[in-house]
N, C-alpha and C positions, 0 to 999 in steps of 0.2 A: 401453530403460532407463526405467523410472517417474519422472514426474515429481517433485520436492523436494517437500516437504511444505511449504508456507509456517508463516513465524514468528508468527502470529496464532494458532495451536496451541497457541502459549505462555500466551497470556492469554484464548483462550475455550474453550468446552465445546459441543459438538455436541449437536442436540436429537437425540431419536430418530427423529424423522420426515424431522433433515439437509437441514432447509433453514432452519432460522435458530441461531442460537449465543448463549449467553450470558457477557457479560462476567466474568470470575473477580474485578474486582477491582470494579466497582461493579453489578456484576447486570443492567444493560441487558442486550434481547434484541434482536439487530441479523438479519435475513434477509441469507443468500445464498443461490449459486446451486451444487450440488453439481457438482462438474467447470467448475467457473465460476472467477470469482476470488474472492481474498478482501480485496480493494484498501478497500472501506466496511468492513472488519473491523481492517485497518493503521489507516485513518484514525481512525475513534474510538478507538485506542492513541493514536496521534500527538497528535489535539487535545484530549480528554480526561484524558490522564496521559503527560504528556510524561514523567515524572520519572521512569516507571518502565519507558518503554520506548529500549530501546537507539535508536541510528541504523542501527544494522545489523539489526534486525528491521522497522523503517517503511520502511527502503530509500529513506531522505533522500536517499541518492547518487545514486540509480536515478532518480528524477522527471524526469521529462519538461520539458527549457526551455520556458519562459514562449514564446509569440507573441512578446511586447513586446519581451522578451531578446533573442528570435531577430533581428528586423527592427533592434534598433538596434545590434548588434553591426557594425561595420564589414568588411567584406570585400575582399581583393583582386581585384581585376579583373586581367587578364591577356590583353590585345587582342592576335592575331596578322595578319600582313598577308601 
């Protein structure tokens, strides 16, 4: 089964030589990697124009916990004898 297309599709344009893309909504020209990701192509959605991109296209949900989150979250312990 082929991989999804990511949602950075929606807001950039592929050069022809497909290794870097241009923003559709303020024309920045950001490099990726073909067959790579497009996470530096989400993020200037993200922090750039929040307003006009969904949470389900930046995969707000999807981010990986903070270190800091992870270690001060409290855990059960569960000692056996």
């Amino acid at each position: 089964m082929p991989p999804t297309p990511s949602a950075a599709w929606k807001y950039f344009t592929r050069s022809s030589d497909k290794k870097s893309a241009t923003c559709n909504l303020c024309g920045v020209n950001l490099t990726y990697i073909q067959g790579g990701t497009t996470s530096n192509l989400l993020n200037h959605i993200s922090n750039k124009h929040p307003s006009s991109a969904s949470s389900n296209d930046v995969g707000d949900s999807k981010k990986q916990s903070s270190m800091s989150s992870f270690l001060s979250t409290p855990k059960k312990v569960c000692f056996r004898k």
